[in-house]
PDB file of N, CA, C and O in Angstrom:
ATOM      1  N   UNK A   1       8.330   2.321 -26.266  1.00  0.00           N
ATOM      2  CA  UNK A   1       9.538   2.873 -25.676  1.00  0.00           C
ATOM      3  C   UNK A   1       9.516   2.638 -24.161  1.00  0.00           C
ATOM      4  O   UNK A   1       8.450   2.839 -23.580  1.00  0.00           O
ATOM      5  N   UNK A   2      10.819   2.144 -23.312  1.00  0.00           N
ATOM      6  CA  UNK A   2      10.604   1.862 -22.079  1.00  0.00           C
ATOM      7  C   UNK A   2      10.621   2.883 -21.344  1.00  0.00           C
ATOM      8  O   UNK A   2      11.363   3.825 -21.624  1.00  0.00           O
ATOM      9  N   UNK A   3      10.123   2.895 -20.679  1.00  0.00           N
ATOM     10  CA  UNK A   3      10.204   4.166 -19.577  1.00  0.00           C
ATOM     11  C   UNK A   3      11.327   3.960 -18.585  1.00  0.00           C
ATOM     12  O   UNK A   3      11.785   2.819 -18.524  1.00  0.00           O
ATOM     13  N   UNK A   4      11.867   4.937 -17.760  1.00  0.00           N
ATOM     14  CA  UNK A   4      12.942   5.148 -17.056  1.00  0.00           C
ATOM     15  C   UNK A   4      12.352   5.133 -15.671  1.00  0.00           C
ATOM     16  O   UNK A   4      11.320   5.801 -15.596  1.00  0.00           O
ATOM     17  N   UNK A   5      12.701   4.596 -14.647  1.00  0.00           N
ATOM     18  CA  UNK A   5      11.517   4.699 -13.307  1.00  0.00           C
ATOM     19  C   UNK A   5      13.443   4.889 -12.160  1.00  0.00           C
ATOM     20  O   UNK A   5      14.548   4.346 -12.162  1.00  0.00           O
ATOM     21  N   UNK A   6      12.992   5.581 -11.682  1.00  0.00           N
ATOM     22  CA  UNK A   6      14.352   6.043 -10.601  1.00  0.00           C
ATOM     23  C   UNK A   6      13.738   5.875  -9.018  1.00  0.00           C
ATOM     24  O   UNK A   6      12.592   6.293  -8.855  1.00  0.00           O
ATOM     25  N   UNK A   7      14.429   5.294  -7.865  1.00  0.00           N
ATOM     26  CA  UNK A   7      13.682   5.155  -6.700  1.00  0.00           C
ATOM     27  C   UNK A   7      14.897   5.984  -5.738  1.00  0.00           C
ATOM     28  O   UNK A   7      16.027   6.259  -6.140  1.00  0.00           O
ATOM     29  N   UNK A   8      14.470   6.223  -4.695  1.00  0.00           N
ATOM     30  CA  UNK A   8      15.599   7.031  -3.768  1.00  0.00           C
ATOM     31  C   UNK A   8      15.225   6.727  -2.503  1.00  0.00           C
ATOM     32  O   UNK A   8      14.085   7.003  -2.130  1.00  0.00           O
ATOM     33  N   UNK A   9      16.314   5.992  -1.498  1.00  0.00           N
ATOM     34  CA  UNK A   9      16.770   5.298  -0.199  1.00  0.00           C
ATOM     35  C   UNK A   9      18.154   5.856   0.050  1.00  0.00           C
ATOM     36  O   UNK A   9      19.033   6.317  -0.678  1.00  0.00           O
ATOM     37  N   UNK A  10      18.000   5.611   1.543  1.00  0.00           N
ATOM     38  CA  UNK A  10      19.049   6.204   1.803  1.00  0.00           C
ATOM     39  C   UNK A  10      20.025   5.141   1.997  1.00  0.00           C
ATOM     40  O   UNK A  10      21.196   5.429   1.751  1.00  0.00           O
ATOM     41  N   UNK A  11      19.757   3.980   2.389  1.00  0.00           N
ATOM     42  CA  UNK A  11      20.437   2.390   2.270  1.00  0.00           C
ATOM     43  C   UNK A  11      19.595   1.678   1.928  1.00  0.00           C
ATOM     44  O   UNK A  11      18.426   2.033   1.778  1.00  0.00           O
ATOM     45  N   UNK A  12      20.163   0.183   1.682  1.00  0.00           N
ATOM     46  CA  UNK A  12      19.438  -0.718   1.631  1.00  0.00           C
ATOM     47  C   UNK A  12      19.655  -1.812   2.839  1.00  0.00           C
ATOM     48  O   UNK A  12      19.588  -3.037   2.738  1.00  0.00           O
ATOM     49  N   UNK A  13      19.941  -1.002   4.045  1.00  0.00           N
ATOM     50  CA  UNK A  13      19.898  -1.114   5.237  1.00  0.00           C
ATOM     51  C   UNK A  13      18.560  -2.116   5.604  1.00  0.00           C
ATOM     52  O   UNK A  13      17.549  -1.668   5.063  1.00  0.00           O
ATOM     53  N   UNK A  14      18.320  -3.298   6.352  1.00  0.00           N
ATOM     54  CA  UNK A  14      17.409  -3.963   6.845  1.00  0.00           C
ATOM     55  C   UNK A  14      15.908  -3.009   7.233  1.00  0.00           C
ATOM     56  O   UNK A  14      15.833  -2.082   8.039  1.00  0.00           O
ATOM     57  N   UNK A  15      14.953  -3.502   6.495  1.00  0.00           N
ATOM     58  CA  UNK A  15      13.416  -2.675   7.045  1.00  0.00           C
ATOM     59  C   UNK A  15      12.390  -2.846   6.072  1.00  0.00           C
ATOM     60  O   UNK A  15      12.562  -3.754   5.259  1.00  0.00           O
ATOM     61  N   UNK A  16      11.410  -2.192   5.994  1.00  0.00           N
ATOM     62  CA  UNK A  16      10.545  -2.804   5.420  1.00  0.00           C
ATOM     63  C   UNK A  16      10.536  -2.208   3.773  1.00  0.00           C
ATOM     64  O   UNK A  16      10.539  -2.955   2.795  1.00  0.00           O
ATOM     65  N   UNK A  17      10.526  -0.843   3.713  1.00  0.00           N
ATOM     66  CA  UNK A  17      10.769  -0.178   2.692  1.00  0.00           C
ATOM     67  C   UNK A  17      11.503  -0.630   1.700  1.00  0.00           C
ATOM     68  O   UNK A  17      11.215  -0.730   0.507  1.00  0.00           O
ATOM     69  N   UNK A  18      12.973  -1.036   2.554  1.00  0.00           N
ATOM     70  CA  UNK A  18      14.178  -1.626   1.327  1.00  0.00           C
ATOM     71  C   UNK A  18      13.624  -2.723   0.802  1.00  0.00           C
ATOM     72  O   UNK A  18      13.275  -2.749  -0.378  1.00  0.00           O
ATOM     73  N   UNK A  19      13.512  -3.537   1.447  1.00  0.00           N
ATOM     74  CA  UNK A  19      12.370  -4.891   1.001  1.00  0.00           C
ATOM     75  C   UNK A  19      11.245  -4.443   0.606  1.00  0.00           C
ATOM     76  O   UNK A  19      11.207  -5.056  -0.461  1.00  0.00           O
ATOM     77  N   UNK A  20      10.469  -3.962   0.622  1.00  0.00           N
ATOM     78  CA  UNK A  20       9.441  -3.369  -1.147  1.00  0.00           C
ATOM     79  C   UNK A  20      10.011  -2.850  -1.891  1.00  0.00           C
ATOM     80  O   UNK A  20       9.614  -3.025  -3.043  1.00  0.00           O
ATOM     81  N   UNK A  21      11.013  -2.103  -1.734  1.00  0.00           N
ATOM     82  CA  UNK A  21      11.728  -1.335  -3.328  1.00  0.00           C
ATOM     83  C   UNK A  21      12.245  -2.698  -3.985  1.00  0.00           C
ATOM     84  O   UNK A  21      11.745  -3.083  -5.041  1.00  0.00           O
ATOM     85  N   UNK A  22      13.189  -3.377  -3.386  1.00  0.00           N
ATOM     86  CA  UNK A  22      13.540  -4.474  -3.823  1.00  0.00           C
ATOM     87  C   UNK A  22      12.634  -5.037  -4.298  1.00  0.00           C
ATOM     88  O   UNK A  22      12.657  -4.829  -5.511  1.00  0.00           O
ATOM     89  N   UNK A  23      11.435  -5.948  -3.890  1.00  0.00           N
ATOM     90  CA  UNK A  23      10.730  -6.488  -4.883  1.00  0.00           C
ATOM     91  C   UNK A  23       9.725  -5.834  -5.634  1.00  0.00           C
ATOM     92  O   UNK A  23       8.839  -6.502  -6.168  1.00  0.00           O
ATOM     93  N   UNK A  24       9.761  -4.676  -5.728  1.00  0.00           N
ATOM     94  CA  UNK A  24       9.202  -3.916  -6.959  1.00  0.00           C
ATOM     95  C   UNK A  24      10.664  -3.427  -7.539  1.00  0.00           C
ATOM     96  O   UNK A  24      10.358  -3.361  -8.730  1.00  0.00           O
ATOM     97  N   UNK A  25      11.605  -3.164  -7.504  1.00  0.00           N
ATOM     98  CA  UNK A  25      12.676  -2.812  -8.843  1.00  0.00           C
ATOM     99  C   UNK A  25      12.719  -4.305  -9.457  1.00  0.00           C
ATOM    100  O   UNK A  25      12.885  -4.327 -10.676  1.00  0.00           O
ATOM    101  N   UNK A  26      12.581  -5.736  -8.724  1.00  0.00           N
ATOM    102  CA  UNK A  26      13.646  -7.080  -9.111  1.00  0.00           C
ATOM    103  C   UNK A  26      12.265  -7.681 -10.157  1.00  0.00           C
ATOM    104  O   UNK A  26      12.406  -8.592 -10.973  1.00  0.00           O
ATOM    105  N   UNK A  27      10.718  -6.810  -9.861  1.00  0.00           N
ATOM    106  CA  UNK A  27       9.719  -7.358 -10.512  1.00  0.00           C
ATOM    107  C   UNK A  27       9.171  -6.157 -11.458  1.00  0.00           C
ATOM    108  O   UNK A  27       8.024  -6.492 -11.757  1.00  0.00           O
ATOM    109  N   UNK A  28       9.369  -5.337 -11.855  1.00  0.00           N
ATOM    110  CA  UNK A  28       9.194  -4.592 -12.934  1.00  0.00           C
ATOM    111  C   UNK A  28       9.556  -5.233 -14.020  1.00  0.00           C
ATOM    112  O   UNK A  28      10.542  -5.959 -14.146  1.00  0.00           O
ATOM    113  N   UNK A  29       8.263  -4.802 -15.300  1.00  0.00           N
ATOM    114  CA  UNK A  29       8.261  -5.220 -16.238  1.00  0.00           C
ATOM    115  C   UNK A  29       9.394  -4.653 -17.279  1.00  0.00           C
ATOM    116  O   UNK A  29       9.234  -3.582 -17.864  1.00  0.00           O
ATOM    117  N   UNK A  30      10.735  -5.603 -17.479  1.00  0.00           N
ATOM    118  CA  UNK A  30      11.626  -4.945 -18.161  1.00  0.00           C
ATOM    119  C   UNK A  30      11.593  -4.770 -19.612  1.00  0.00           C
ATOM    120  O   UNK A  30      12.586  -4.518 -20.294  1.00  0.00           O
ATOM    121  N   UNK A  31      10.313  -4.929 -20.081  1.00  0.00           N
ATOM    122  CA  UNK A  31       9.792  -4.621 -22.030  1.00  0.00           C
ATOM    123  C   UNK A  31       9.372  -3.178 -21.715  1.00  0.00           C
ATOM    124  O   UNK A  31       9.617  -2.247 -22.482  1.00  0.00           O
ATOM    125  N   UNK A  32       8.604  -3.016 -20.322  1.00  0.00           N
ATOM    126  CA  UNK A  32       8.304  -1.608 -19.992  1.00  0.00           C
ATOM    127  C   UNK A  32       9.496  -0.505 -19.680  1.00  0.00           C
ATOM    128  O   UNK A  32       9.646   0.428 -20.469  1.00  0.00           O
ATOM    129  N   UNK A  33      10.210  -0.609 -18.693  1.00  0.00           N
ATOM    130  CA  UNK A  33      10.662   0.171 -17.777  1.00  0.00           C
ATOM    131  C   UNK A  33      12.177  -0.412 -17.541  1.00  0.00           C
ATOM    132  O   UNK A  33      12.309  -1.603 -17.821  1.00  0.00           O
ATOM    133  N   UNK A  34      13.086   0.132 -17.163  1.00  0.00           N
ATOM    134  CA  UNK A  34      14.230   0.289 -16.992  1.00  0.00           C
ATOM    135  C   UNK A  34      14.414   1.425 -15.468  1.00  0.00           C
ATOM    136  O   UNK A  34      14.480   2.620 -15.181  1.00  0.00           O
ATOM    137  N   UNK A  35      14.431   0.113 -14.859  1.00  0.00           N
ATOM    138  CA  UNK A  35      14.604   0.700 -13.094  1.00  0.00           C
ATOM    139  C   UNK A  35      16.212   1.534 -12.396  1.00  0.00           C
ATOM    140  O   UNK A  35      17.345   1.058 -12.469  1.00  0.00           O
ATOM    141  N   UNK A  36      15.970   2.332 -12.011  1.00  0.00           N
ATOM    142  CA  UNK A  36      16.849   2.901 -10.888  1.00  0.00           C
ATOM    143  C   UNK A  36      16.853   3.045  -9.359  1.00  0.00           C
ATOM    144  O   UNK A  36      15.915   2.726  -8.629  1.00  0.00           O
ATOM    145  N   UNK A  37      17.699   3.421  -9.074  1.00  0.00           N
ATOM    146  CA  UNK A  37      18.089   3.513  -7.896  1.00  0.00           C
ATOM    147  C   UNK A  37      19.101   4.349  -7.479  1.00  0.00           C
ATOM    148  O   UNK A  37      20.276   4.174  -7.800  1.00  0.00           O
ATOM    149  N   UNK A  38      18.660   5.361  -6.693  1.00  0.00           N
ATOM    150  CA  UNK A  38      19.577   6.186  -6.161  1.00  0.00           C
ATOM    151  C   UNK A  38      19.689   6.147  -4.275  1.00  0.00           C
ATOM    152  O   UNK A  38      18.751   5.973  -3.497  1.00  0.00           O
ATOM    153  N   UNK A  39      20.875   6.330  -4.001  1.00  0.00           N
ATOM    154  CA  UNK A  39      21.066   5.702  -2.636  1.00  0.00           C
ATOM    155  C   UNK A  39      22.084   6.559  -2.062  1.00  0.00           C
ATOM    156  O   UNK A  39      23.168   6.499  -2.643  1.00  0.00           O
ATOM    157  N   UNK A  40      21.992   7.542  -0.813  1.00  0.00           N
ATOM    158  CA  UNK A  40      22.977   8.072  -0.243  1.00  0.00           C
ATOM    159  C   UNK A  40      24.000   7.155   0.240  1.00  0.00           C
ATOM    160  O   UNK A  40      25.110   7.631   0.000  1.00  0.00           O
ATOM    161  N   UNK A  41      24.059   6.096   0.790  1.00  0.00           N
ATOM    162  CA  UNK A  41      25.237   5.047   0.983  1.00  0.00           C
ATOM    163  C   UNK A  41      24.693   3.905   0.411  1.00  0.00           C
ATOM    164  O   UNK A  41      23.483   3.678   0.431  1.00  0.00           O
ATOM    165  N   UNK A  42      25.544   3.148  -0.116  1.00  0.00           N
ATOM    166  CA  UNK A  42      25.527   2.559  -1.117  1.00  0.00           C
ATOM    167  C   UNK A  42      26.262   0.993  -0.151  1.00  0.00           C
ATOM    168  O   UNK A  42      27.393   0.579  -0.404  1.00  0.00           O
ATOM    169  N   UNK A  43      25.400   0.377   0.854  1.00  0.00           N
ATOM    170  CA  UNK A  43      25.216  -0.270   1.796  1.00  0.00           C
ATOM    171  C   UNK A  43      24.335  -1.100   2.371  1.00  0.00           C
ATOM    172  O   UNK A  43      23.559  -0.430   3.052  1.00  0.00           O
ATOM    173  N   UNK A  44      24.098  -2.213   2.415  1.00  0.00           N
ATOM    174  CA  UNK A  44      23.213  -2.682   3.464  1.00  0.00           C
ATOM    175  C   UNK A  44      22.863  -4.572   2.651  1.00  0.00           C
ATOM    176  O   UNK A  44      23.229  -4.945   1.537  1.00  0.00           O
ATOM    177  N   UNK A  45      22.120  -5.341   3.634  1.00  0.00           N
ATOM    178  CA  UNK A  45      21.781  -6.504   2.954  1.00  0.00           C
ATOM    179  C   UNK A  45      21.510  -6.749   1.862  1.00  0.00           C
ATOM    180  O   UNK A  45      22.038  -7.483   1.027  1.00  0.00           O
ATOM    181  N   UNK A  46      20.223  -5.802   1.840  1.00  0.00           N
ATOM    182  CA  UNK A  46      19.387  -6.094   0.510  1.00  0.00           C
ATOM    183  C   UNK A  46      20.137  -5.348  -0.712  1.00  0.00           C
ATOM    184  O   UNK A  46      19.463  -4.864  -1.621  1.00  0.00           O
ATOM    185  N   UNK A  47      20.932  -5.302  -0.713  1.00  0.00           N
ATOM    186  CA  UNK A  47      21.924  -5.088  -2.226  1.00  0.00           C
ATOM    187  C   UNK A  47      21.949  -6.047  -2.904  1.00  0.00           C
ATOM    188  O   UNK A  47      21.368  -5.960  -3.986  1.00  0.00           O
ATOM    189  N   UNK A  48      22.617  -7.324  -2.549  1.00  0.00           N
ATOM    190  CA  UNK A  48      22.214  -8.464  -2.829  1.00  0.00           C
ATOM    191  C   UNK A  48      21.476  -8.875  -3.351  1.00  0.00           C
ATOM    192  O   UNK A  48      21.719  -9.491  -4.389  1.00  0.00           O
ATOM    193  N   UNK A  49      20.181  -8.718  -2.854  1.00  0.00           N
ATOM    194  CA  UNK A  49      18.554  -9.058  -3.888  1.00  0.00           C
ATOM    195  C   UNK A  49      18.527  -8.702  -4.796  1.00  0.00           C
ATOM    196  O   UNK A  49      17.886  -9.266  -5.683  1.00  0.00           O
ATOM    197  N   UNK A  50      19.097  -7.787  -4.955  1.00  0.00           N
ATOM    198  CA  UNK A  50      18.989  -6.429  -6.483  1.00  0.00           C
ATOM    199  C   UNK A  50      19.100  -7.226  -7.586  1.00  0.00           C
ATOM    200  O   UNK A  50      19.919  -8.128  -7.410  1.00  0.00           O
ATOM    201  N   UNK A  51      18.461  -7.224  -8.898  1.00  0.00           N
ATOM    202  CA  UNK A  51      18.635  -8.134 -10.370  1.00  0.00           C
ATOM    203  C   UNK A  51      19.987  -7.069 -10.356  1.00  0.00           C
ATOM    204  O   UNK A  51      20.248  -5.914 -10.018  1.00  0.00           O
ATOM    205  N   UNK A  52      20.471  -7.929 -10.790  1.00  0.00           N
ATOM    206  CA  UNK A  52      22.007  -7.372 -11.803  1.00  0.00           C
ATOM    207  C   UNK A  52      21.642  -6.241 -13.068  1.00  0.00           C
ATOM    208  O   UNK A  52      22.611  -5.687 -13.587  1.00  0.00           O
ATOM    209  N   UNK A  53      20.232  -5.890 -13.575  1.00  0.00           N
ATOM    210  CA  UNK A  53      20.248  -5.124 -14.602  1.00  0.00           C
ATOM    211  C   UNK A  53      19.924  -3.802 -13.633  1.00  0.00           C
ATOM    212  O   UNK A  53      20.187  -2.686 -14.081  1.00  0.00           O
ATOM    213  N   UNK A  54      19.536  -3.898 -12.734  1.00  0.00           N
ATOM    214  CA  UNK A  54      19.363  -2.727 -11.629  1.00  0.00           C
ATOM    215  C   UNK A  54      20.291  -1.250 -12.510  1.00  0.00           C
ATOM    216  O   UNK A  54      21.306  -1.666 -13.070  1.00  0.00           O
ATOM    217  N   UNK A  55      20.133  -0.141 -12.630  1.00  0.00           N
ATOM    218  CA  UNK A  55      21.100   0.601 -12.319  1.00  0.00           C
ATOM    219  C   UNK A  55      21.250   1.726 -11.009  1.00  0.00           C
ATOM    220  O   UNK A  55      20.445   2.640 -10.826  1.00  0.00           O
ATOM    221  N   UNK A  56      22.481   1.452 -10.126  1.00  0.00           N
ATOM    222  CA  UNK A  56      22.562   2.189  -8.675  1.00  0.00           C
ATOM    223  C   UNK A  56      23.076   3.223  -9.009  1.00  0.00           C
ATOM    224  O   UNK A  56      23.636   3.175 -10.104  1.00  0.00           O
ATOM    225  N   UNK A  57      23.107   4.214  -8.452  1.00  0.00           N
ATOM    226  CA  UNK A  57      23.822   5.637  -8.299  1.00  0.00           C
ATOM    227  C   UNK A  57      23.805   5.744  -6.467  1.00  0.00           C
ATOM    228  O   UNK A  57      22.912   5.549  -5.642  1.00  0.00           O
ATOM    229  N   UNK A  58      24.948   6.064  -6.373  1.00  0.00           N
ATOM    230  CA  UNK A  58      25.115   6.433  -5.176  1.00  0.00           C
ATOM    231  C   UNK A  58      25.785   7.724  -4.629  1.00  0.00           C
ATOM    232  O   UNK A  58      26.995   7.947  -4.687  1.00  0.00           O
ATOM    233  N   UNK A  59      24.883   8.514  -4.112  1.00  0.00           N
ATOM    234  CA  UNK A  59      25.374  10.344  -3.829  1.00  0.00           C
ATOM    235  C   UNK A  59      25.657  10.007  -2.224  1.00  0.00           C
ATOM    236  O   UNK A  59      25.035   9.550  -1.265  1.00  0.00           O
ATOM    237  N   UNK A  60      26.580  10.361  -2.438  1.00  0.00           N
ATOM    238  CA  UNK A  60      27.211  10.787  -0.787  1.00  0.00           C
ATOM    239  C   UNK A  60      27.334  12.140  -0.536  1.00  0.00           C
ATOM    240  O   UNK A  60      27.497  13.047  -1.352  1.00  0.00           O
ATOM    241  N   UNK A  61      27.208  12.216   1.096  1.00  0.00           N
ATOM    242  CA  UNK A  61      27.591  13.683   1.336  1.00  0.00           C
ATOM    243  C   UNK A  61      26.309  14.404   2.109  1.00  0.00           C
ATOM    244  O   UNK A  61      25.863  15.551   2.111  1.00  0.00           O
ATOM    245  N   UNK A  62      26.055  13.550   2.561  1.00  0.00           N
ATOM    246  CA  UNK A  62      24.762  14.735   3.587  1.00  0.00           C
ATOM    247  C   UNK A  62      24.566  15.560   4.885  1.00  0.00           C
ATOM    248  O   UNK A  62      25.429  15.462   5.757  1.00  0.00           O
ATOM    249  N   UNK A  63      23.494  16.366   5.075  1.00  0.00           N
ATOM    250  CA  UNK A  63      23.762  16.774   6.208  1.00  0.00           C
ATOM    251  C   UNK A  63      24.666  18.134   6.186  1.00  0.00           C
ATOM    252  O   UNK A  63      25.652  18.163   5.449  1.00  0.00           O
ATOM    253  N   UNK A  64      24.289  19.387   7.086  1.00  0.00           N
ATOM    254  CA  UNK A  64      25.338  20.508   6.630  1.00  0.00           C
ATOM    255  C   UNK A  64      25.165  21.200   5.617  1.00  0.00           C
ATOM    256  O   UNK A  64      24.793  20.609   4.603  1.00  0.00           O
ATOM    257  N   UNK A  65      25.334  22.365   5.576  1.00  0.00           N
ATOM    258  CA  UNK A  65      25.092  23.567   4.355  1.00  0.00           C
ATOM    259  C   UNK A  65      26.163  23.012   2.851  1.00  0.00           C
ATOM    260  O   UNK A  65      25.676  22.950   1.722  1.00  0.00           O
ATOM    261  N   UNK A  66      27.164  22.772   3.057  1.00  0.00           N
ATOM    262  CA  UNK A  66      28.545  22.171   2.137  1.00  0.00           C
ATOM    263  C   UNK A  66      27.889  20.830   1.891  1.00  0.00           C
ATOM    264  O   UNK A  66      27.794  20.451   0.724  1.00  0.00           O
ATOM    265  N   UNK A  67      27.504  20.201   2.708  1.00  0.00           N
ATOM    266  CA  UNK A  67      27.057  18.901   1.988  1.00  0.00           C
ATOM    267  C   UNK A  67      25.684  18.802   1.092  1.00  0.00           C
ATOM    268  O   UNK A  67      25.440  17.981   0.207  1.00  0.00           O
ATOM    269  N   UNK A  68      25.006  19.678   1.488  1.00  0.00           N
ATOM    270  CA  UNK A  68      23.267  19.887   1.318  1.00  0.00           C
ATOM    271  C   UNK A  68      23.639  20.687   0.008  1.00  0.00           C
ATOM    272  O   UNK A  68      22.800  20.490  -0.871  1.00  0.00           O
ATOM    273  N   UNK A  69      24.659  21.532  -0.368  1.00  0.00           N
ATOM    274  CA  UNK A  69      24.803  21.828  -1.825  1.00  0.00           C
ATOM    275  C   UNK A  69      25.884  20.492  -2.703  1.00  0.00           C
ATOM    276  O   UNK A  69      25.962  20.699  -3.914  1.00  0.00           O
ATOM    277  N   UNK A  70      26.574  19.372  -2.255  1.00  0.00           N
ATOM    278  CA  UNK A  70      26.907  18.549  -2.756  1.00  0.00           C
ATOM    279  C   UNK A  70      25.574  17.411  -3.154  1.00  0.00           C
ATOM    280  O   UNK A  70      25.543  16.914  -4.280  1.00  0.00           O
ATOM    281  N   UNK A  71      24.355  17.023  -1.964  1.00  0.00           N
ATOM    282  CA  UNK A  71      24.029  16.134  -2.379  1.00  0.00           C
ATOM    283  C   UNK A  71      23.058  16.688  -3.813  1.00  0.00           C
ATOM    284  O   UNK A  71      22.829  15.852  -4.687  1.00  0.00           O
ATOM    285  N   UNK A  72      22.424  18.396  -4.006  1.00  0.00           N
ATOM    286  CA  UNK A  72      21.476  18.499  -4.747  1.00  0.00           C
ATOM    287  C   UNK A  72      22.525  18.578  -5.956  1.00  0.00           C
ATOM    288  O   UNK A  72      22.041  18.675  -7.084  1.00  0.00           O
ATOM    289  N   UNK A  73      23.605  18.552  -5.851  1.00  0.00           N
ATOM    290  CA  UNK A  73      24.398  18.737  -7.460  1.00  0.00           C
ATOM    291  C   UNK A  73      24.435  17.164  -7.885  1.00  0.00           C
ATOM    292  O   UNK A  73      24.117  16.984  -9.061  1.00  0.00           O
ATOM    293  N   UNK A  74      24.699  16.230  -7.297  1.00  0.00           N
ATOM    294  CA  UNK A  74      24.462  15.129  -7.358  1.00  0.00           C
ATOM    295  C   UNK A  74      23.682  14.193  -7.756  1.00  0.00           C
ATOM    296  O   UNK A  74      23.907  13.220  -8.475  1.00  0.00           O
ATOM    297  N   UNK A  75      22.398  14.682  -7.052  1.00  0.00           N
ATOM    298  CA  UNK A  75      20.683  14.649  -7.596  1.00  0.00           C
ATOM    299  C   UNK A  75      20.596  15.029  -8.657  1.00  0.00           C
ATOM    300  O   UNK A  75      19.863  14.390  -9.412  1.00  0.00           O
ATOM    301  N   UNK A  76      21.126  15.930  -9.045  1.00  0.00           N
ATOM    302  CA  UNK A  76      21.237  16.918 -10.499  1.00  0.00           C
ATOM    303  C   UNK A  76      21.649  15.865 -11.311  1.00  0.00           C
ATOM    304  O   UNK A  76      20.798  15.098 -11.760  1.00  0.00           O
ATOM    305  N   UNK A  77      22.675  15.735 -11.532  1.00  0.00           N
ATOM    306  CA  UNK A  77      23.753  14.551 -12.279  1.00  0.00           C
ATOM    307  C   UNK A  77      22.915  13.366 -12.687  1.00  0.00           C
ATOM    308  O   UNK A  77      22.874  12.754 -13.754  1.00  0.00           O
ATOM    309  N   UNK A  78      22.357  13.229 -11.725  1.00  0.00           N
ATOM    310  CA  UNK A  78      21.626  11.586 -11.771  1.00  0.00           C
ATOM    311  C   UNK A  78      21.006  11.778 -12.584  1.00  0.00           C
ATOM    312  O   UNK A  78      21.260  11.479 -13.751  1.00  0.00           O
ATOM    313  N   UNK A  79      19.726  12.496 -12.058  1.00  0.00           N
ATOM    314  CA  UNK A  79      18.362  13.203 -12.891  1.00  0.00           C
ATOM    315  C   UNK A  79      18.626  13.343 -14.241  1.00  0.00           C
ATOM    316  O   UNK A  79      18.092  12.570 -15.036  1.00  0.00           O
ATOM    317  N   UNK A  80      19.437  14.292 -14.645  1.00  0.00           N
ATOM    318  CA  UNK A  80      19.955  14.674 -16.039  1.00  0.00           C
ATOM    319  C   UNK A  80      20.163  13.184 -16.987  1.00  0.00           C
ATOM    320  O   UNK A  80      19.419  12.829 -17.901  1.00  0.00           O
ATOM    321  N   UNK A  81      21.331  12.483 -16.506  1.00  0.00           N
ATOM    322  CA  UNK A  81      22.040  11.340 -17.270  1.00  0.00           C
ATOM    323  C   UNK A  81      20.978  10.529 -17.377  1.00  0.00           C
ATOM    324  O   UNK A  81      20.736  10.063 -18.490  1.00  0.00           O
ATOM    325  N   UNK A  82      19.828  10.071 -15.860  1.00  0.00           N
ATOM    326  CA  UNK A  82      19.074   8.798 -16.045  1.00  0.00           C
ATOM    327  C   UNK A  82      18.265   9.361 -16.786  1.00  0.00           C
ATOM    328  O   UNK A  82      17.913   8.666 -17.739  1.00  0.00           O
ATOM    329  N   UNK A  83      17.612  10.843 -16.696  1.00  0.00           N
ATOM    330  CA  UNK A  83      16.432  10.779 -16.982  1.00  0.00           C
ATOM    331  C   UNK A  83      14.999  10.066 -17.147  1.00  0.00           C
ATOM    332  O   UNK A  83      14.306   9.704 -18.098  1.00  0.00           O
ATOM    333  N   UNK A  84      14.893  10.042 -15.566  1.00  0.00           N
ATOM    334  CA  UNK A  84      13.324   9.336 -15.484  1.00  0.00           C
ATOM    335  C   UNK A  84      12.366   9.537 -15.608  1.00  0.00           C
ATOM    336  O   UNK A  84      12.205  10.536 -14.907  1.00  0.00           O
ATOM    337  N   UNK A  85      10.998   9.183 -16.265  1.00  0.00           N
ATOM    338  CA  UNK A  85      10.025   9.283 -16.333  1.00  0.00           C
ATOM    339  C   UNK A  85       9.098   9.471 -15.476  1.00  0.00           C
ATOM    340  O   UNK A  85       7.927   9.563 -15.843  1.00  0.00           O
TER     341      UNK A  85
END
């Protein structure tokens, strides 16, 4: 059974990080695992790189008491539906 693997950035804004998530989501073993990605803006170069079987979620809304209870309902949503391992 594949496992569910979920990663969380806030873009995929130029740096070093986005470029390792990227080539660890685009090189995961897909007989294993079934990769995610969750992303407060849903932006930047390295989107592009992404394999097309990628699945993105993108929560907006941060920052602020009103937003800080939008992004964890959000997180919620994800969590629940992807359910990752």
């Amino acid at each position: 059974m594949k496992k569910n693997v979920l990663f969380f950035l806030s873009t995929m804004a130029g740096g070093g990080a986005e470029r390792a998530v990227v080539e660890v989501l685009n090189n995961l073993d897909r007989k294993k695992f079934n990769p995610g990605l969750i992303l407060l803006n849903k932006k930047g170069p390295y989107l592009a790189d992404l394999n097309y079987d990628i699945s993105i979620f993108e929560i907006s809304g941060y920052g602020g008491y009103k937003n800080t209870l939008k992004f964890r309902k959000g997180m919620k949503n994800v969590i629940s539906t992807y359910r990752p391992d």
